[in-house]
C-alpha positions, -999 to +999 in steps of 0.1 A: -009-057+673-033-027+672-060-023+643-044+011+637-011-007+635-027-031+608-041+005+590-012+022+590+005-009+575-021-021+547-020+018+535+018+018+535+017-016+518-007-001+492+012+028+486+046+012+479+024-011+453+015+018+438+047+038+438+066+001+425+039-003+392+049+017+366+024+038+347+012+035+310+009+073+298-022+077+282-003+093+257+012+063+242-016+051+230-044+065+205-078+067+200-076+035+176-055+016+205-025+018+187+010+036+195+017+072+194+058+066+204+086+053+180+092+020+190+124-001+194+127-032+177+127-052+208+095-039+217+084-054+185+097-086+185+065-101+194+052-089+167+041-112+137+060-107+109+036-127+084+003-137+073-005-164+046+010-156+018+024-122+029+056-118+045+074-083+057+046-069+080+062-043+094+057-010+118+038+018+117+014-016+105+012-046+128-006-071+146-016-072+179-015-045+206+017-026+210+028-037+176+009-009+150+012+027+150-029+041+159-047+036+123-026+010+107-040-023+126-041-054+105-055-086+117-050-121+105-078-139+093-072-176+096-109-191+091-098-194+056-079-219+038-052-199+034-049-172+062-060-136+049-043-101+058-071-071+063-068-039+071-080-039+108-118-055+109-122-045+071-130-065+041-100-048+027-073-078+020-036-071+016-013-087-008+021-078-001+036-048+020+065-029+027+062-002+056+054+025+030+029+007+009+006-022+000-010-041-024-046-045-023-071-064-046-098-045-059-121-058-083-153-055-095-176-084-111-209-080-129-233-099-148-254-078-172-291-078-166-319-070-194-334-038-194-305-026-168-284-001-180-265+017-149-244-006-124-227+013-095-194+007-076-173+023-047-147+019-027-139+034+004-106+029+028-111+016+062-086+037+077-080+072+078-048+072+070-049+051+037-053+058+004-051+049-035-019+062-044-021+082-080+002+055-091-029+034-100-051+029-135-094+024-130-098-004-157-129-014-170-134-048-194-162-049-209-181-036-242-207-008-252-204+011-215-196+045-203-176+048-172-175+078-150-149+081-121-157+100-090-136+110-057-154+094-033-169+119-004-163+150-023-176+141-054-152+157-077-148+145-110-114+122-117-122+112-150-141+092-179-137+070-206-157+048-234-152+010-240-171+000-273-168-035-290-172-045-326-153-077-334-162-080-372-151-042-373-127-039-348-114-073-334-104-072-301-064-068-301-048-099-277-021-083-258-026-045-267-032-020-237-069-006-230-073+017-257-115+018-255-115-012-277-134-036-253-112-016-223-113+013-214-089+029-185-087+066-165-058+074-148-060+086-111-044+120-107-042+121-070-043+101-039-082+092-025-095+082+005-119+058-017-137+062-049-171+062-068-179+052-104-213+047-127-211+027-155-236+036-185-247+014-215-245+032-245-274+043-260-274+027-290-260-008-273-292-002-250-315-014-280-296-041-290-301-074-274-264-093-271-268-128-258-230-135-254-222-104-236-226-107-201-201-094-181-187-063-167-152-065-152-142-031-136-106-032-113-081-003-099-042-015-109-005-001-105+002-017-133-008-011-171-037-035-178-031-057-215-062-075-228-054-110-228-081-133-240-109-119-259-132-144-244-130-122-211-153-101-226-186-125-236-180-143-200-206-136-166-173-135-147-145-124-161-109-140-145-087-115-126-058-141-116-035-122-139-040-088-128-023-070-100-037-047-068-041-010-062-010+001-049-025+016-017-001+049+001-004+061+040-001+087+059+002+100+096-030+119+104-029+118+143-012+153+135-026+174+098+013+186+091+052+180+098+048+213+115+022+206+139+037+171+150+070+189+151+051+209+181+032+180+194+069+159+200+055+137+223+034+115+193+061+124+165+062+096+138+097+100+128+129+085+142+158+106+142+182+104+107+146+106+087+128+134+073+089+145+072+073+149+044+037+167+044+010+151+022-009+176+000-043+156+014-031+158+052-007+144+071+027+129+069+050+107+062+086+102+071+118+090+050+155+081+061+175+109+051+194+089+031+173+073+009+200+045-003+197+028+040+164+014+033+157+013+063+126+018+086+122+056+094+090+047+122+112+029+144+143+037+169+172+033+151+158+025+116+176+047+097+208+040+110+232+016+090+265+011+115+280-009+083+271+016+050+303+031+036+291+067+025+327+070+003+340+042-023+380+030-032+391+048-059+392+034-096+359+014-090+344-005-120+314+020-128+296-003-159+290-035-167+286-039-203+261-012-214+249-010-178+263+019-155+267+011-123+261+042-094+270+041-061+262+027-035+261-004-055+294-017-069+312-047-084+341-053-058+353-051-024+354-012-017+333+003-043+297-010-028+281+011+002+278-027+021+271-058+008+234-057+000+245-033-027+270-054-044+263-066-079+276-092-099+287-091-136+295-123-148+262-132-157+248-101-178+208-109-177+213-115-141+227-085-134+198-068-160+170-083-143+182-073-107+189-037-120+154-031-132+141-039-096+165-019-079+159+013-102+118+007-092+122+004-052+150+027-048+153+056-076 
């Protein structure tokens, strides 16, 4: 056999190699090493599905390659006790998640110091795409400051507030909100990327010499902050057990509007049955049509429910006791969209109980 021959043969051989391996568009894949595409399910089953304590990671986030939309990488810490959930190679630890949001501690600890008057925080989100939803409170704990809250990067001014104790004139009320009686709170009016605030002794407080104050406790929250134990506020460290996580939002920012991923189809968030949404600070984000499927609008298929009923049976029970019950949940065969909107109503507080937590995921 001829050299040539064996030429001709090894380039042919190469060639067909070439031609049989299938190639990985660049495009799939972003800066971040994450997907651009809408994914199937069975190209995430791979995918973990939990951390510790947190259960329902799901897509755009993920962990792992091919299993997170470029931005929303999560890894699994498991050096601790009990393993972690950050937000990619962050500090930033999440609590619990559904595929449009997550909970993220945020809290702020500070021993007082003599003749130190200004203590400094900020917060900043690892990831482009994620931000404190307006959703969430800035609490601060603590007596005699002046807090000042700042959008972080821009600078702009989000709000202030005064927390002043006097307990022989003013005890501190257990189980009333912050009302600048030893807490203080400012509401966030938008979505930031991240924040800044100062806190300032007050003036007079500054001469005053307090040995059982020593602590500063400043958090972000979802939910409305009650003072609880007015010990909290003479402690160096000030327990935050009982209080919840910033509710964090996302966003696609690969493209800065539903009209500009709209042109650019090829990395288009947005399965088909959802809709885009534009967010005022960039970006988008995408819901099933119909709102009631709760289902996944990043991924092929998600918003498609082959078993929901759109129509009920006629004469449907539409209360139970005081309650009214809408469609798509119902009491009996025929009047519920499928059976993860059926409700029973033979125990009344059950029934209460579960109502309240449909009315804050769904409505």
């Amino acid at each position: 056999m001829s050299s040539s021959f064996l030429a001709v043969c090894a380039t042919s051989f190469v060639l067909v190699c070439s031609a049989a391996t299938p190639r990985v568009l660049a495009s799939v894949y972003g800066v971040g090493g994450g997907l651009l595409i809408v994914p199937s399910n069975d190209s995430l089953a791979h995918c973990p599905s939990s951390c510790g304590e947190v259960d329902g990671i799901s897509y755009p986030f993920g962990i792992g390659g091919g299993c997170f939309r470029d931005g929303f990488e999560l890894t699994c810490n498991t050096a601790t006790k009990t393993p972690k959930l950050l937000v990619a190679n962050s500090t930033t630890q999440i609590t619990a998640m559904e595929y449009d949001m997550a909970l993220a501690p945020m809290y702020f600890n500070f021993t007082t110091r003599q003749g130190m008057d200004t203590y400094n925080i900020s917060w900043v989100s690892p990831a482009k795409g994620i931000k404190i939803s307006d959703e969430n409170t800035f609490y601060v704990v603590c007596c005699n400051f002046d807090a000042t809250l700042f959008e972080f990067g821009t600078g702009d001014f989000v709000g202030s507030c005064m927390s002043r104790c006097d307990i022989e004139k003013a005890p501190i009320a257990i189980g009333q909100p912050c009302n600048g009686n030893g807490c203080c709170s400012i509401k966030l009016s938008r979505d930031m990327r991240g924040f800044q605030s100062t806190l300032v002794q007050a003036e007079a407080a500054a001469q005053i010499s307090d040995p059982l104050h020593h602590g500063i406790m400043a958090f972000m929250s979802y939910t409305d902050y009650y003072v609880r134990n007015a010990s909290d506020l003479f402690l160096s460290w000030t327990n935050v057990s009982n209080v919840e996580g910033a509710e964090l939002q996302f966003a696609i920012t690969d493209q800065p509007s539903c009209g500009s991923a709209l042109v650019n189809k090829s990395s288009y968030a947005c399965t088909t049955g959802s809709n885009c949404q534009n967010i005022s600070s960039g970006g988008y984000t995408c819901e099933c049509t119909n709102r009631y499927l709760q289902g996944n609008p990043y991924i092929l298929g998600g918003c498609n429910m082959q078993d929901y009923n759109p129509k009920h049976k006629e004469h449907c029970p539409t209360s139970c006791g005081t309650m009214i019950i809408p469609f798509p949940f119902g009491l009996e065969e025929g009047c519920f969209a499928n059976k993860r909107f059926r409700l029973n109503c033979t125990v009344h507080q059950i029934i209460s109980q579960f109502w309240k937590q449909v009315k804050h995921n769904l409505l």
